[in-house]
N, C-alpha and C positions, 0 to 999 in steps of 0.2 A: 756491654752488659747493662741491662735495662734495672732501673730502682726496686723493682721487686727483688728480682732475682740476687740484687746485693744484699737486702733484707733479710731474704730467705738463707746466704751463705752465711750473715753475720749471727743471727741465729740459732744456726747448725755448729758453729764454733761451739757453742760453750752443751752442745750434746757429740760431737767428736770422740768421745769413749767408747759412744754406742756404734759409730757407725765410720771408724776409723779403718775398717778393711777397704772398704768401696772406695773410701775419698769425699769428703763432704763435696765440693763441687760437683762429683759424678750423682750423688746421693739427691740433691736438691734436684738439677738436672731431669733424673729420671722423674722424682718426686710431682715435678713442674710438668713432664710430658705427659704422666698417668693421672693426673688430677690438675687439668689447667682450671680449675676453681679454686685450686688450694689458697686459703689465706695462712698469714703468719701464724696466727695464734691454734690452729689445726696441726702445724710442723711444730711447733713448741708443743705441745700437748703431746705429740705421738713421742717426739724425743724425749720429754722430761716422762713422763711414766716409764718408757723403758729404760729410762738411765734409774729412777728413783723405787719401780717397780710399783706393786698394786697396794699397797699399805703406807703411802706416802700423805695419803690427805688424812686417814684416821685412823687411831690406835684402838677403840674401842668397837670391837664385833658386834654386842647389841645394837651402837648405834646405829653402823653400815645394817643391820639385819632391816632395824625399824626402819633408816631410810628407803632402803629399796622395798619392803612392804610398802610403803608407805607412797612409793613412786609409781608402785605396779598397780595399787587400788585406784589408785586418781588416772589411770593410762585409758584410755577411748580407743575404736579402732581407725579413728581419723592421726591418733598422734601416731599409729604406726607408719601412718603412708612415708615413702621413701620422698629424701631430702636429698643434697650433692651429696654424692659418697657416704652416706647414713655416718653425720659425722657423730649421733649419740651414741654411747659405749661404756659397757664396764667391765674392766676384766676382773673373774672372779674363780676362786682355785675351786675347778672341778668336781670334786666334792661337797663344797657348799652349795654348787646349782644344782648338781641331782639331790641333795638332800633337804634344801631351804629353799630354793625358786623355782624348780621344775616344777612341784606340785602348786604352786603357786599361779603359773603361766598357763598349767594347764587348766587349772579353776576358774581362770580367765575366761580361758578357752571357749568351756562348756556353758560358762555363765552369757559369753555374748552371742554364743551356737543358740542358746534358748532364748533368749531376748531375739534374737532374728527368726526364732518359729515363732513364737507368741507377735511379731508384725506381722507375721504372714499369714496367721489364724486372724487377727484383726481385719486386715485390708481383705480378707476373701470375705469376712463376713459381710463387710461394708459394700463390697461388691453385691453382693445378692441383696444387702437391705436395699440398697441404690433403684433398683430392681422393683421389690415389692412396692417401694414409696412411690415410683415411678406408675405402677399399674394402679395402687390406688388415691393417685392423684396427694397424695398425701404433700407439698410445698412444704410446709415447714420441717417434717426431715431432709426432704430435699437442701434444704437452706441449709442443713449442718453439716451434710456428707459435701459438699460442693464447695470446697474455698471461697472467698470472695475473688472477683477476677477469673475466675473461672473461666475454661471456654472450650465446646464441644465444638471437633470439626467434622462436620457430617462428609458421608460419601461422595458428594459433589462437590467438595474443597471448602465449601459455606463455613467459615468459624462463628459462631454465636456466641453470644456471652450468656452468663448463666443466669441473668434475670431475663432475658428475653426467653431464653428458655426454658423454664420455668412458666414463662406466663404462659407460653404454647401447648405446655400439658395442660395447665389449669382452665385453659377457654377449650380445649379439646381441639384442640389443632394436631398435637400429637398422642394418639389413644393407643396404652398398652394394655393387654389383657393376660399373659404370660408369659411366661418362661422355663426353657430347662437348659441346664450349663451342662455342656460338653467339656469345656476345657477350660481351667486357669491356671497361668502361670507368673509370677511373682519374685521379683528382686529387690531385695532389699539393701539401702546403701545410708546406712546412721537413719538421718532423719527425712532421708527422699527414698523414693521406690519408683520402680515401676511395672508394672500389669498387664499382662494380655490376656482378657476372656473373651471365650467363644459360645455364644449362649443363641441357642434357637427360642427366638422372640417374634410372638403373633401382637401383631401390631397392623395399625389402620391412621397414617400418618396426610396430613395437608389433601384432603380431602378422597385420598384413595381407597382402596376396598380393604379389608383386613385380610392378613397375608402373613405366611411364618417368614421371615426371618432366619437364615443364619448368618447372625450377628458377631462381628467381632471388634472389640472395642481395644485400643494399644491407650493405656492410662499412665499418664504422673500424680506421683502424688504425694503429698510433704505431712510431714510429723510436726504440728505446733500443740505445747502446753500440754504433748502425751496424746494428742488427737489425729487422728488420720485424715485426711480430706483429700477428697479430688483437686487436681488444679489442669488436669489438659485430658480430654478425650480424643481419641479418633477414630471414624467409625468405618468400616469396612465388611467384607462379607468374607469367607471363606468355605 
C-alpha cells in the first residue's frame, strides 16, 4: 500500500462514524478510484462536515448571510469554469437558497446575460464603424478600432500587420467605397470574442477595377480598460 493511500486511511480513522457501514478501507479505495486527484485535505473536508454537519464553522446566520452575499457579488464567470471535481461547495438548508441565494444567483444571471448583450451591441457597432473609417480613409479611428499588433489575413494567406495596412488605405492601394452587412454573428467569452461578418463591399483594391464584394471577415477581439479592439482578421468570401 502506496504513502498516499496510508494517508488517506489514517485520515478516515478519526471520520469512521460517518462511514463505518462500508469500512474505511473500502471507503478510501472507492474514494481513490472515483477521484484519482483526490488530495488529503478534499477527504478531510468531505468527512469532517458530514461527521460535524453545516453549522460547524459558524454560529451566526447574518454572518454566513453576508458572507456568501459577499462571495456571490465578487464571483465572475471565469470563477465559475470547472476545476477537478468542482472541489468549492457550500451546503445550505434548502430553504435558505430558495429564499436568500436563488434570487441572488439569479441577479447574477441576468446582470451578466446584459453585460454580454451590451458587448455584443459594442463590437457590432465597432464592426460597421471599422467599415465607414475604412471607406473614408479616416487612420486615426482606424488606429483605435485595431489593437496594436494587429493583423489582417487576406484571402491569399498574406498576414499584414496593421500599420502596413493602414498605410495601404491611406496611399490608396486599398479603396473602399461601401457597404451593406448581410450577416453578423458574435461570441462573447469575459474579455475575448469572437466575430463573423458578412458584409457586401465594393472595393477597388492593388490596382484592380472596383468590384462588390461578398466579404466575410472571421475577427478576435479582446476587451482592454472597457475597450473593444480588433486583434486578428480573416478574410474570405462567401
Amino acid at each position: 500500500m502506496n504513502m498516499k493511500k496510508i494517508a488517506l486511511i489514517t485520515i478516515s480513522l478519526l471520520c469512521s462514524i460517518v462511514i463505518l457501514a462500508q469500512g474505511v478501507k473500502g471507503f478510501v479505495n472507492k474514494q481513490l478510484q472515483t477521484y484519482p486527484q483526490l488530495r488529503l485535505l478534499d477527504l478531510y473536508k468531505s468527512c469532517f462536515q458530514n461527521y460535524m454537519g453545516a453549522e460547524h464553522l459558524v454560529s451566526d446566520r447574518q454572518r454566513v448571510k453576508a458572507y456568501l452575499n459577499e462571495e456571490l457579488s465578487t464571483t465572475t464567470l471565469d470563477d465559475l469554469m470547472p476545476e477537478a471535481y468542482h472541489p468549492h461547495y457550500r451546503i445550505v438548508e434548502r430553504g435558505i437558497f430558495e429564499r436568500e441565494l436563488k434570487p441572488l444567483i439569479e441577479h447574477k444571471y441576468l446582470q451578466n446575460k446584459n453585460n454580454d448583450m451590451d458587448d455584443k451591441k459594442q463590437i457590432e457597432q465597432l464592426y460597421k464603424q471599422m467599415y465607414q473609417a475604412m471607406i473614408a480613409k479616416d487612420i486615426a479611428t482606424l488606429n483605435t478600432i485595431l489593437a496594436e499588433g494587429s493583423v489582417l489575413i487576406h484571402m491569399t494567406g498574406t498576414k499584414q500587420p496593421k500599420k502596413q495596412y493602414l498605410h495601404e488605405i491611406e496611399n490608396g492601394t486599398l479603396n473602399y467605397y461601401s457597404v451593406e452587412d448581410d450577416e453578423i454573428s458574435i461570441t462573447v467569452n469575459g474579455t475575448t470574442a469572437e466575430m463573423t461578418g458578412r458584409s457586401r463591399v465594393n472595393a477597388a483594391v492593388y490596382g484592380g477595377g472596383r468590384h462588390t464584394w461578398r466579404l466575410q471577415m472571421k475577427s478576435k477581439l479582446a476587451k482592454n480598460d472597457g475597450r473593444w479592439q480588433f486583434v486578428e482578421s480573416k478574410a474570405s468570401t462567401y
